[in-house]
N, C-alpha and C positions, 0 to 999 in steps of 0.2 A: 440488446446485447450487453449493456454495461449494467444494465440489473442482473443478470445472470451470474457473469463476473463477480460482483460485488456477493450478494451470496451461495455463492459456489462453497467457500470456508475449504477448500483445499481437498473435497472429495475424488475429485477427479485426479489429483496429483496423487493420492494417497493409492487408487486404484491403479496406476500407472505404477507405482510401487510395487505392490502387491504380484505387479502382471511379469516388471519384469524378473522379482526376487523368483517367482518358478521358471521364468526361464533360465537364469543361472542355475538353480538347482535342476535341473534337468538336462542341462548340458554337465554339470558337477558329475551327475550319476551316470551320465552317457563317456564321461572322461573314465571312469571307472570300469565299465562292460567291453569299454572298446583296450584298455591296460590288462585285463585278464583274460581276454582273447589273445590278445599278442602272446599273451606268456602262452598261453595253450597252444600256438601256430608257433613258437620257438621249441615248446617240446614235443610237438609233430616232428619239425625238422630232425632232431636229434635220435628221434626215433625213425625216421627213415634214412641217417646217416647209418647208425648201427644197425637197422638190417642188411642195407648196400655190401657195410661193411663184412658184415657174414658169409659173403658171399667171396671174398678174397679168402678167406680162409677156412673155405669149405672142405680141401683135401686135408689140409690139417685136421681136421676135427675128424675127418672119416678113420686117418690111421693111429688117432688118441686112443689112451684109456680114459680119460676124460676130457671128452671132445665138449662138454656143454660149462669145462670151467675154461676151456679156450675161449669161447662164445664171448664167457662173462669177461672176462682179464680183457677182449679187445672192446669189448662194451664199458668196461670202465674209462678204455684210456680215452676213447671218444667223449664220453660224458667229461670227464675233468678235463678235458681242453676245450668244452664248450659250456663251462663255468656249472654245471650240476653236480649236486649229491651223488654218488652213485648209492646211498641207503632208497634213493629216490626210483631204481629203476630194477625192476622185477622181470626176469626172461622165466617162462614158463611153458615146458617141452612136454608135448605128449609122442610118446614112439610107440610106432604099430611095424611089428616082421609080422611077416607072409608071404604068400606065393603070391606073385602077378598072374593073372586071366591068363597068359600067355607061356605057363610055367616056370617065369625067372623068380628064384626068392628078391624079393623086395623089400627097405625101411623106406616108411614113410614119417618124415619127421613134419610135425605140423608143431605149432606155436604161437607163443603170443609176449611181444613185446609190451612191458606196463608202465609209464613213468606215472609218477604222482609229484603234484607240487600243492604248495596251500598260497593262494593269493589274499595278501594283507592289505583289507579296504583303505580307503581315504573319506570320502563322501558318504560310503553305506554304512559309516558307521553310525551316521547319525540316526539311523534306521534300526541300529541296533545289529548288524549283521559286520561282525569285525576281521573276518577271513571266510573261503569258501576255500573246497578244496579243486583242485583241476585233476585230472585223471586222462590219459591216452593211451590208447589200445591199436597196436598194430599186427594184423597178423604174419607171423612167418612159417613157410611149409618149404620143405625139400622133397623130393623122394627118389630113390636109390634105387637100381636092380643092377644085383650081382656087383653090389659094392662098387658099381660106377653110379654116373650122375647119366640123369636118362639125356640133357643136355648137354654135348662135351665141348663147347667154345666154338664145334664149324658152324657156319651159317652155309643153311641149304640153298641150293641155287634152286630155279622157279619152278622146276619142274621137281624138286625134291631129292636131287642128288646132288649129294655131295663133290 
């Protein structure tokens, strides 16, 4: 054993080296994947505050002439209290009129909530990789017959009446 020792010459400390320097870089990069998720699970939240919110002010928007810049104005004010851009969040409506199966005319408003943020590396830079972008996508849908909401605030008792 003390011959071993004796010319060992520090290989073994040097591998011990080696072994732990990727563990820290691998915790480094995982501190990085686990920061850029946050930020994408903080702009989820925001995006299912602002649809929530869409929904307090759904009659407003039915008796506007522009009911999708109400949308946007209560969608900013929640973004800037919850520290974002609003250049960063894109509301995108598609409306379909038509008859219901059942002959009422109906709008169907369906949509899609879009934030965008760019997360600024730490770690992946050394990878060469100095921001990525994040992107969340939530959808929202209403639909209307005869300019009511097919849901009006009762809740049905178990058998279905009201």
């Amino acid at each position: 054993m003390v011959n071993f020792k004796n010319e060992e010459d520090g290989n073994i400390l040097i591998m011990f080296a080696f072994i732990l320097m990727f563990l820290l870089g691998c915790v480094a990069l995982s501190t990085d994947v686990v920061l850029a998720m946050s930020k994408k699970d903080k702009l989820t939240e925001v995006a299912y505050l602002v649809r929530e919110a869409r929904l307090d002010i759904t009659e407003e928007m039915l008796h506007s002439q522009q009911g999708q810049q109400i949308a946007l104005d209560n969608a900013h004010e929640i973004l800037k209290r919850n520290g974002i851009d609003p250049s960063q969040f894109e509301l995108v409506w598609n409306e379909q009129r038509g008859m219901s199966p059942n002959g009422n005319y109906m709008i169907s408003l369906t949509g899609t909530i879009i934030l965008r943020d760019v997360y600024k590396t730490t770690t992946l830079k050394a990878l060469g990789i100095d921001e990525f972008p994040i992107k969340v996508e939530l959808p929202v849908w209403q639909n209307f017959t005869d300019q009511q909401p097919i849901w009006d605030g009762r809740t049905p008792t178990i058998n279905g009446v009201y």
